[in-house]
C-alpha positions in Angstrom: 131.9 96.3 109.6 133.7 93.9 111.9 134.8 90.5 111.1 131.6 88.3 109.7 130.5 85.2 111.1 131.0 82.4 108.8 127.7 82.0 106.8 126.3 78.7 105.1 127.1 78.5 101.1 124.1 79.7 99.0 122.2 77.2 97.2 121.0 78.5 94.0 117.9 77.3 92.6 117.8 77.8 89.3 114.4 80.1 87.9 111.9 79.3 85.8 111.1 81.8 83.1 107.7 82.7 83.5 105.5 81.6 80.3 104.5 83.8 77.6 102.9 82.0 74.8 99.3 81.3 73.9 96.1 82.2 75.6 97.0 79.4 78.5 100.7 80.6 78.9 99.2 84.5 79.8 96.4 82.8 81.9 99.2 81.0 83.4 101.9 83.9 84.5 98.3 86.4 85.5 97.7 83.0 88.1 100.9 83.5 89.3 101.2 86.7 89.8 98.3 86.4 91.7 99.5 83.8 93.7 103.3 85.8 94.4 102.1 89.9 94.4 101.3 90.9 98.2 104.8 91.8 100.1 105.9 94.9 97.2 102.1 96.3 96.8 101.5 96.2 100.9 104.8 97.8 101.7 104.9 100.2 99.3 101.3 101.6 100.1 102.4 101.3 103.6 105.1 103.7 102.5 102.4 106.4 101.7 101.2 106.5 105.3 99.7 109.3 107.7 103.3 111.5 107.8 104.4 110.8 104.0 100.3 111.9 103.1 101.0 115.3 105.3 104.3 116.1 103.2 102.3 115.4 99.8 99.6 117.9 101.1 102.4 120.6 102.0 103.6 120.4 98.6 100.6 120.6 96.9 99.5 123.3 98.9 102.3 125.6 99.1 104.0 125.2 95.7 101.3 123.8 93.5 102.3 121.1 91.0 105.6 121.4 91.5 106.5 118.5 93.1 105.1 116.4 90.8 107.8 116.0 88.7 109.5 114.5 91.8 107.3 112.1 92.6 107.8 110.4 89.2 111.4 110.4 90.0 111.1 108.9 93.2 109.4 105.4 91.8 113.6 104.6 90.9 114.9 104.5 93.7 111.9 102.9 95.7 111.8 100.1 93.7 116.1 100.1 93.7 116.0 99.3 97.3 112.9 96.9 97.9 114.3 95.1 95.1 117.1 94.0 97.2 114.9 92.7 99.6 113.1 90.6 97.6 116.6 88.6 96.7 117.8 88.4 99.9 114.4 86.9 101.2 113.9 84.5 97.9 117.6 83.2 97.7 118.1 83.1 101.2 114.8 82.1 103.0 115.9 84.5 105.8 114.2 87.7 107.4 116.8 91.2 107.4 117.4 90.8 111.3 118.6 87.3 111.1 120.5 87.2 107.9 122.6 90.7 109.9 123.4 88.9 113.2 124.2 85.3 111.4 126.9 87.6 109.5 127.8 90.2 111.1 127.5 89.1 114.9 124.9 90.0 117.3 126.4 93.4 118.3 125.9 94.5 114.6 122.5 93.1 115.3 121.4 94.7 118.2 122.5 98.3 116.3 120.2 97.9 113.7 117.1 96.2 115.7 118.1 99.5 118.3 117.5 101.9 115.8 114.7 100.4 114.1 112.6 99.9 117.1 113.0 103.6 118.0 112.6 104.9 115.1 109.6 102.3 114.0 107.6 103.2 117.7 108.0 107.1 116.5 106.3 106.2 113.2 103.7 104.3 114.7 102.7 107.4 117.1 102.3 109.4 114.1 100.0 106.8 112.2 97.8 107.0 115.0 98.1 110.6 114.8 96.7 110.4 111.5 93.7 107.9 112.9 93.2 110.8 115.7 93.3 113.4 113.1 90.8 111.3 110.0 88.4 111.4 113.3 87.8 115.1 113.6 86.6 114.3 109.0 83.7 112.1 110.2 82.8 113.6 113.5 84.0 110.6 115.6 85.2 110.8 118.8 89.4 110.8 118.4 89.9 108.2 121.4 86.9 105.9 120.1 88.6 105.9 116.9 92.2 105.1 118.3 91.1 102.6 120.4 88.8 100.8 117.4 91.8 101.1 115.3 94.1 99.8 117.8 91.9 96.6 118.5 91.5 95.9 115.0 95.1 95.7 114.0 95.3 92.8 117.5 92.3 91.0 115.8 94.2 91.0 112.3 97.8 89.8 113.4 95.6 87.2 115.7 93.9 85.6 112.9 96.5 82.8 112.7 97.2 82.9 108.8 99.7 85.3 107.3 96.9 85.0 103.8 94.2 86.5 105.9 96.6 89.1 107.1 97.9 90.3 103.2 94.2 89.6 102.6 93.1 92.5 104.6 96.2 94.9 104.3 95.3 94.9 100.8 92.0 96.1 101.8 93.8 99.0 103.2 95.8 99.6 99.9 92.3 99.8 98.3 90.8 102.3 100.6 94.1 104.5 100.2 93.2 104.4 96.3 90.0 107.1 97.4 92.5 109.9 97.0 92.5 109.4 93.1 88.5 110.3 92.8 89.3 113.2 95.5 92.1 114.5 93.0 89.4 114.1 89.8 86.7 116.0 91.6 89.4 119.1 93.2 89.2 119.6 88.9 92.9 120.0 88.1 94.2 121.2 84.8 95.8 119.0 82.9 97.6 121.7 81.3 98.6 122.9 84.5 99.8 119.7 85.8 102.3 119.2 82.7 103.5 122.9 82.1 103.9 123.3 85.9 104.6 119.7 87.5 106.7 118.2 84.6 107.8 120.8 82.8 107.8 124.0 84.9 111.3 125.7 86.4 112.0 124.3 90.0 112.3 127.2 92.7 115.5 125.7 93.5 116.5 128.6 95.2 113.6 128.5 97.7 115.1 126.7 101.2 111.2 126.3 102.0 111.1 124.3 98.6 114.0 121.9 98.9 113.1 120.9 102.4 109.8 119.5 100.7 112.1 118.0 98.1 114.1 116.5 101.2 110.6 115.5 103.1 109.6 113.9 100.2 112.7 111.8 99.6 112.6 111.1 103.4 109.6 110.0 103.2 109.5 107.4 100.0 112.2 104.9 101.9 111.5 104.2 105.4 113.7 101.7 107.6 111.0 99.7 108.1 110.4 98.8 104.6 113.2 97.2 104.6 112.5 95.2 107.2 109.3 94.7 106.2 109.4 93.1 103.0 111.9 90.5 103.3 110.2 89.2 106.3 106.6 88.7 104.8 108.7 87.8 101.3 110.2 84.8 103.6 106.9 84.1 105.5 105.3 84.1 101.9 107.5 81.2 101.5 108.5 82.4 98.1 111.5 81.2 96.5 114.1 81.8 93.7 111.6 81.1 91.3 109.5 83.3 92.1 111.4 86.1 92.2 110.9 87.6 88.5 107.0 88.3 89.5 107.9 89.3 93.0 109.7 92.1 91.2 106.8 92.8 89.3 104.9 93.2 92.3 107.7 95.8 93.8 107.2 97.8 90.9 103.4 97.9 90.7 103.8 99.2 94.2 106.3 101.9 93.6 104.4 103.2 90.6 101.1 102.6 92.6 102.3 104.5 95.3 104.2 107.6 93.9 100.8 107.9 91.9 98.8 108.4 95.4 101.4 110.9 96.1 100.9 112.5 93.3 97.1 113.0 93.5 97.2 113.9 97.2 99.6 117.2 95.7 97.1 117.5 92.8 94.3 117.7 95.2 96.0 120.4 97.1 97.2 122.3 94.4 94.4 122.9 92.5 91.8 123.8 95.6 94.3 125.0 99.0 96.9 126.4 97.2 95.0 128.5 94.2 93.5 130.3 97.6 96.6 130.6 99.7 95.5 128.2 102.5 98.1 126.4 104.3 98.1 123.0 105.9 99.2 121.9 109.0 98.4 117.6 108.6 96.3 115.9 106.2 93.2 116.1 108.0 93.3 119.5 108.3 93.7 119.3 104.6 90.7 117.2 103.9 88.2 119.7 106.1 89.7 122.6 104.3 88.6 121.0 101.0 84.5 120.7 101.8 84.0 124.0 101.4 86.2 124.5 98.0 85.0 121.3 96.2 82.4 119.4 98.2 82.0 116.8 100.5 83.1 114.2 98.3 86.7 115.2 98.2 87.1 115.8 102.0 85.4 112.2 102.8 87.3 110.2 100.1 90.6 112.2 101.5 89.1 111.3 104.7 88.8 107.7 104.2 92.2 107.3 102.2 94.2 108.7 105.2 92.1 105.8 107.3 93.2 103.1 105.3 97.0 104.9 104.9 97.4 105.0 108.6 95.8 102.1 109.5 98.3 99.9 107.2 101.0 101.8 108.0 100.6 101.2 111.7 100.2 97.3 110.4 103.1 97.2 108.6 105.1 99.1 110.8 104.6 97.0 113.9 104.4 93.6 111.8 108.1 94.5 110.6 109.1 95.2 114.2 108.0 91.7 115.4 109.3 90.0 112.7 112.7 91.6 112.8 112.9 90.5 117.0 111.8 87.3 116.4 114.5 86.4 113.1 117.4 88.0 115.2 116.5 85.8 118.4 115.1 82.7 116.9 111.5 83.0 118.4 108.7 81.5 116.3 107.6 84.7 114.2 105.5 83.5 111.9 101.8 84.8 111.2 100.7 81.3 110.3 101.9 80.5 113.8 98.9 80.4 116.7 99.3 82.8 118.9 100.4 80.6 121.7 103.3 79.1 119.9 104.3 82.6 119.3 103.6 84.7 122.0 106.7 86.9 122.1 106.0 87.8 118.5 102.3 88.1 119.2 103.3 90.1 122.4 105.7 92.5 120.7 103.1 93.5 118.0 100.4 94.2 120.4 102.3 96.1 123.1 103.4 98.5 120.2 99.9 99.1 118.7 98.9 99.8 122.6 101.7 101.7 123.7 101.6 104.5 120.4 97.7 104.3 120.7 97.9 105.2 124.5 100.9 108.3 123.7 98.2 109.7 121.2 95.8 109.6 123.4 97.6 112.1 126.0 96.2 115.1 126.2 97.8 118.4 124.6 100.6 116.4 123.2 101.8 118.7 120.2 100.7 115.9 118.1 101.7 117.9 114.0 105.4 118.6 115.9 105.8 115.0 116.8 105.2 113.9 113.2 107.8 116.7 111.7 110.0 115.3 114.2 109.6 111.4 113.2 110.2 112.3 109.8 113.3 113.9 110.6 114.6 110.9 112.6 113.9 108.9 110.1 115.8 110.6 107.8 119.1 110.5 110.3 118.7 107.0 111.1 118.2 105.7 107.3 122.3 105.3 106.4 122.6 102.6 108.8 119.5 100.7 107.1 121.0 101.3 104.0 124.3 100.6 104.6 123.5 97.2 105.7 121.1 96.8 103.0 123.9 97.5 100.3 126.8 95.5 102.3 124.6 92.1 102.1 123.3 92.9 98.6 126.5 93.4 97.5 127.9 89.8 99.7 128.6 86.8 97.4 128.7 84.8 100.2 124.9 85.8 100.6 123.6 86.3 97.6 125.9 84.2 95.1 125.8 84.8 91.3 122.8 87.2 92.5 124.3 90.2 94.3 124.3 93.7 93.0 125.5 93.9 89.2 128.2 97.1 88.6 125.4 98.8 87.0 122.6 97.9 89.3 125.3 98.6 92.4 126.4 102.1 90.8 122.5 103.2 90.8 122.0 102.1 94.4 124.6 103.3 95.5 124.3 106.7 94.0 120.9 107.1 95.0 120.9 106.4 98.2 124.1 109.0 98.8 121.4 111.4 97.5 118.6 110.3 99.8 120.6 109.7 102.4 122.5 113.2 101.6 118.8 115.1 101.8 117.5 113.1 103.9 120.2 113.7 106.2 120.1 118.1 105.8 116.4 118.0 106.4 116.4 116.0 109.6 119.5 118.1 111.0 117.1 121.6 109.9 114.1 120.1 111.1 115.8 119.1 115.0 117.4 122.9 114.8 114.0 124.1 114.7 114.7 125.4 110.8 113.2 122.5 109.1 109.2 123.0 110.3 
């Protein structure tokens, strides 16, 4: 990194441990909780969007249960990096974008805002791939359903309150909890499920098997989560003292999640791959399970890849916005009108219209696109991490609150691993090896 730009001492506000006493202390810390949750449980659901559902399909349907075990593993380092986040955001009152070009220069900047708004326009194609694909589940016209999608996510962002917004992502996060009943009616074995997805030998010798392993890891920490987070954690307007039950939201989400995960590979394990049937995306998935379990699982899977891509898309083009708007000092606020922010306003819209219109090409080789955004992803994610890590690690930034030893060690070490995977799937996948 070059030379920083001198940055403003922190001011540290001391926190107030939350109350745990009495009938009134518990009633106390639930209300607050309340009041703080929102930023970890909407990016983290985001996380299990339309391409990260499609991986969790693959690996239920071509090895069974055993990815399982993984997807426990995974919840670690999700919530090691969002964690970050939420003390950058809540000790410094600052969005990712802005803290990186106030101390690291505006070339620094411009690399990470470059790379995130390539790689954050690929993902949002492939959530409206998903919306294209949940179509052909309910018989709906694709465009129709692209289009209403697209309109709806304007109409949210426009609402003028960032409450109203969370309000209704969290709606989403709800409709993505469908694939849970879809898992519970595919009737798994439990004994299966432990013997062969916690316990069971790893085919660790199967290159088909650890590019799943590398998908999935690819897939758990996006760039835009980063971004994501500390932006609505700042336009939240949460501060140091709330940061013990913003961590508590962080890890509901990343438990939350992974367990969607898991019951999207349970689903396909016990019904596609017990009669060999391969997958393609999740939608293809969901109409492939009418005829094995009912029309209960396919509309629930259905419905939670809906509400998966539709947040995702959300998230995804909220974080882009924000991120422009903290580096350059426009308003970027959601409890902004939209005519005191219009750039903001005018960024998050021409995305949503712009990947809604690419998926709406005809004859695009729409499952290819999504393999591909994955494997960007997965090239791209050093330099989101390496930032991430550099300012969580900056006393000048953080104070008395940057990474512990400890804490740095397990970052550190696990994102070398993700980043490590990550990195050997994406170069497969773009050598044609990895699909």
């Amino acid at each position: 990194m070059p030379n920083r730009v001198a940055s403003r001492p922190v001011e540290q506000e001391p926190l107030r441990p939350a109350p745990v006493v009495g009938t009134s202390s518990r009633g106390r810390f639930w209300a607050r909780l309340a009041a703080v949750a929102g930023p970890g449980l909407v990016v983290a659901f985001a996380d299990t969007e339309a391409g990260s559902i499609t991986t969790a399909a693959s690996s239920g349907a071509q090895f069974g249960m055993k990815l399982v075990l993984l997807q426990i593993l995974l919840i670690v380092p999700l919530f090691v990096v969002q964690e970050m986040t939420v003390r950058l955001g809540t000790v410094t009152g600052k969005g990712h974008a802005q803290l990186i070009r106030e101390n690291y220069g505006l070339r620094w900047a411009w690399v990470s805002l470059g790379t995130m708004l390539v790689t954050n326009f690929a993902a949002l194609i492939t959530e409206f791939i998903g919306i294209a694909g949940a179509a052909l589940i309910f018989g709906v016209d694709a465009r129709l359903m692209v289009l209403a999608a697209a309109a709806i996510l304007i109409a949210v962002s426009l609402s003028g309150a960032y409450r109203r917004a969370e309000m209704v992502a969290l709606g989403l996060c709800f409709l993505e909890l469908l694939f849970i009943p879809a898992a519970f009616a595919a009737h798994p074995s439990p004994l299966s499920i432990w013997r062969d997805g916690i316990l069971g030998s790893q085919p660790l010798g199967n290159q088909a098997y650890l590019l799943l392993v590398a998908g999935n890891i690819g897939a758990v920490i996006m760039p835009w989560m980063i971004f994501y987070q500390q932006s609505a954690t700042v336009d939240k307007k949460l501060k140091v003292a709330d940061m013990p039950f913003a961590r508590i939201d962080t890890a509901l989400g990343s438990i939350a999640t992974q367990c969607i995960m898991i019951a999207v590979i349970v689903t396909t394990a016990a019904t596609l791959f017990v009669h060999h049937i391969p997958v393609d995306d999740a939608a293809h998935a969901a109409l492939a399970l009418v005829p094995l379990v009912g029309k209960f699982a396919g509309v629930a899977f259905g419905a939670g890849l809906i509400g998966a891509a539709m947040l995702g898309a959300f998230v995804v083009s909220l974080a882009t916005a924000w991120a422009f708007g903290e580096a350059f000092n426009w308003p970027c606020s959601l409890d902004h009108p939209c005519m005191q922010a219009k750039r903001f306003y005018g960024l998050y819209s021409v995305l949503i219209l712009a990947a809604a219109g690419v998926v709406l090409i005809p004859g695009l080789p729409l499952v290819k696109i999504t393999i591909y955004v994955m494997a960007f992803n997965a090239l791209v994610l050093p330099i989101v991490l390496g930032f991430l890590l550099v300012m969580a690690n900056d006393e000048k930034i953080l104070g008395d609150r940057r990474n512990s030893r400890i804490g740095n060690t397990v970052a550190i070490s696990l994102s070398l691993v993700c980043v490590a995977l990550g990195f050997w799937y994406g170069a497969l996948t773009l050598m044609g090896q990895g699909s």
